[in-house]
C-alpha positions in Angstrom: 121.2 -133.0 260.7 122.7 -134.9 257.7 119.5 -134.8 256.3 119.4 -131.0 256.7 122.8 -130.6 255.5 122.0 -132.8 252.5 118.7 -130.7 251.4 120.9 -127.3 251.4 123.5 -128.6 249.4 120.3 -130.3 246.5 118.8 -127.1 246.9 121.8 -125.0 245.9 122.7 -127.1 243.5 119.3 -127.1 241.6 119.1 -124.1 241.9 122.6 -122.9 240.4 121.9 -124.7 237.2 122.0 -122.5 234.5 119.0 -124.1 232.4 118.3 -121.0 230.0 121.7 -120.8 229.6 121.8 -124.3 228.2 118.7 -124.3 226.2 120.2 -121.0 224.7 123.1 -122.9 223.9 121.8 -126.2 222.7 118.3 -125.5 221.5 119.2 -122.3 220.1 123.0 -121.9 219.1 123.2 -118.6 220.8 125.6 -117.8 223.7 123.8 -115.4 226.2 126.9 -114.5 228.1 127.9 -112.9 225.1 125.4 -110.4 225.0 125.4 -107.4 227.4 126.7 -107.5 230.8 122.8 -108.0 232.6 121.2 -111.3 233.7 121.5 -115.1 232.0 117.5 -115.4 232.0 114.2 -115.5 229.9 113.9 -112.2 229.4 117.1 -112.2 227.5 116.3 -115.3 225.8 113.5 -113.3 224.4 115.5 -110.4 223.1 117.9 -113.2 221.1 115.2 -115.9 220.3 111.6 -114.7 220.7 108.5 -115.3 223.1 108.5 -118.9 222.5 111.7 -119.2 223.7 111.1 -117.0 226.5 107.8 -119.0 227.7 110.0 -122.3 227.7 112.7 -121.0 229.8 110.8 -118.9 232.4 108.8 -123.0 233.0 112.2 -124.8 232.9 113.3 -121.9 235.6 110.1 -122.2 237.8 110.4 -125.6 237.9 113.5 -125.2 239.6 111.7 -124.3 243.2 109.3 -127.2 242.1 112.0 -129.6 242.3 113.1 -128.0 245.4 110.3 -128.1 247.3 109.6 -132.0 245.9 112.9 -132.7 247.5 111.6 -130.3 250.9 108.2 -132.6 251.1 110.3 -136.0 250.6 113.2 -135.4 253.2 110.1 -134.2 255.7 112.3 -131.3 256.7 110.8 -128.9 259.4 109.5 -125.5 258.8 112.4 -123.3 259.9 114.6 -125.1 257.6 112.3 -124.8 254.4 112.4 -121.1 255.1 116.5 -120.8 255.2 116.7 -122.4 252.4 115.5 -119.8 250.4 118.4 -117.1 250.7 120.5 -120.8 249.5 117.9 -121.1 246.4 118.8 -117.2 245.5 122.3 -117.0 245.9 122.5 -120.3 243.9 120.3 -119.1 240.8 121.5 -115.3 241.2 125.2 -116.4 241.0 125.7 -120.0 240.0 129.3 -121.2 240.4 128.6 -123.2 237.1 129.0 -120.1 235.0 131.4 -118.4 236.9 128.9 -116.3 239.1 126.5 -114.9 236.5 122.7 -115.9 236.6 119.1 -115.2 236.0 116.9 -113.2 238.2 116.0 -115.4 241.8 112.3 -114.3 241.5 111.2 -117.8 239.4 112.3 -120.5 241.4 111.8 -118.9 244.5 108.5 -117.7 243.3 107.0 -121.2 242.5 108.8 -122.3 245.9 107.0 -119.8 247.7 103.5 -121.5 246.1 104.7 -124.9 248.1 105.8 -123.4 251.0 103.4 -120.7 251.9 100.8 -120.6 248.9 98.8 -117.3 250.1 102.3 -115.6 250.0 103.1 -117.2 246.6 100.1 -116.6 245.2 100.0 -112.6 246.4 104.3 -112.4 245.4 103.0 -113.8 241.7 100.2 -111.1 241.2 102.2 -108.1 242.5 105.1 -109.4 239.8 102.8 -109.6 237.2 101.2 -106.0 238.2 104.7 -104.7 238.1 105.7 -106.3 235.0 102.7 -104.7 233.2 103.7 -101.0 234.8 107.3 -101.5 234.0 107.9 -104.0 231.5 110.9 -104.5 233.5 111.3 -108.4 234.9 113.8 -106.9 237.1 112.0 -104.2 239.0 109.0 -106.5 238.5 110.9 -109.2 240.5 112.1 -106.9 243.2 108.9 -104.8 244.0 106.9 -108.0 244.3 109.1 -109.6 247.0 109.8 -105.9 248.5 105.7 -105.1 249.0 105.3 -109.0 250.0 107.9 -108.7 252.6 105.5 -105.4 253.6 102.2 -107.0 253.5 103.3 -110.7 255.3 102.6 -108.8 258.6 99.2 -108.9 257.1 99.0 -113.0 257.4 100.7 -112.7 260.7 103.5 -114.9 259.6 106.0 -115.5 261.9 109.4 -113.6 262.6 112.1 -116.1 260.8 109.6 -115.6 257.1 109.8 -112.2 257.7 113.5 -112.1 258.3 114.1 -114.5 255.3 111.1 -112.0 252.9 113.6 -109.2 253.7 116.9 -111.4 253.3 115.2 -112.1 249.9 114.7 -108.6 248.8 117.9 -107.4 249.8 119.6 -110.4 247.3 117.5 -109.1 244.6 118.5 -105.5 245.2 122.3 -106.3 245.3 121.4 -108.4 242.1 119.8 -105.7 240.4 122.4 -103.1 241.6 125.2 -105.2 240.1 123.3 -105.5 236.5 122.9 -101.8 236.6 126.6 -100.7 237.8 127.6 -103.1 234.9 125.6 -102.3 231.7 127.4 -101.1 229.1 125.6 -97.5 227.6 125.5 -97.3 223.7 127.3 -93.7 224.0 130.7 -96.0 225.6 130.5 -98.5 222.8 
């Protein structure tokens, strides 16, 4: 149970370190919680520092579920638990206590955690957020209509009822994520 216990709290932790935030800060001089009320995340290291900043961010923020499942495949923690970890990785990327609750979008890291703990569902959450991306040039929408039409194809694979409960537990953060960006952004006409 310690073990358990211990894998949550690593997990959380990972994944509530604000990484683009720091390289924003340190690589680039540029504060992103000073710009607009939306997400701390690539796609707004783009906006302030270009593509090549971007690229470097959205791998630092993958690797985040890497390191999490590393630390899942070394602590041999059983199935059920990998699964509940997720809403943890989420919560902990969406709203990281290190900068006061703000955070990226919780589609990267759980997206490259989904590759280690179910690749076919990984592989098929990565193609409908790339699909989306290209319709709506929107990483949010992107993020939240691939994990929203996995959660409705995983019936598919016949994958069992706690993944399904934890698909939807994951599309319902992102929606409350996204819902919060939107019910904070500042329009131009208010400025």
């Amino acid at each position: 149970m310690l073990t358990i216990l211990a894998f949550f709290f690593l997990a959380f932790l990972t994944a509530s370190l604000p990484l683009t935030y720091w390289l924003g800060k340190i690589k680039y001089q540029i504060l992103l919680s000073d710009y607009g009320p939306g997400s701390i995340g690539p796609s707004k290291l783009l906006r302030l520092a270009g593509s090549q900043a971007m690229i470097l961010s959205t791998f630092i923020e993958a690797g985040k579920g890497l390191i999490i499942a590393i630390l899942a495949y070394h602590s041999q923690i059983a199935e059920l638990y990998l699964w509940l970890v997720v809403p943890l990785i989420m919560v902990g990327h969406g709203w990281s206590p290190l900068l006061q609750g703000r955070g990226g979008n919780s589609w990267l890291p759980l997206g490259t955690y989904l590759f280690f703990l179910a690749p076919p569902l990984g592989q098929t959450a990565l193609a409908l957020a790339l699909s989306a991306l290209l319709l709506t040039r929107s990483p949010a929408i992107a993020a939240t209509s691939s994990i929203l039409l996995l959660s409705i194809l995983a019936p598919l694979w016949h994958v069992e009822g706690h993944m399904l409960a934890t698909l939807w537990t994951a599309t319902a953060i992102l929606f409350m994520q996204n819902w919060l960006v939107y019910n904070h952004r500042i329009y131009t006409s208010e400025i």
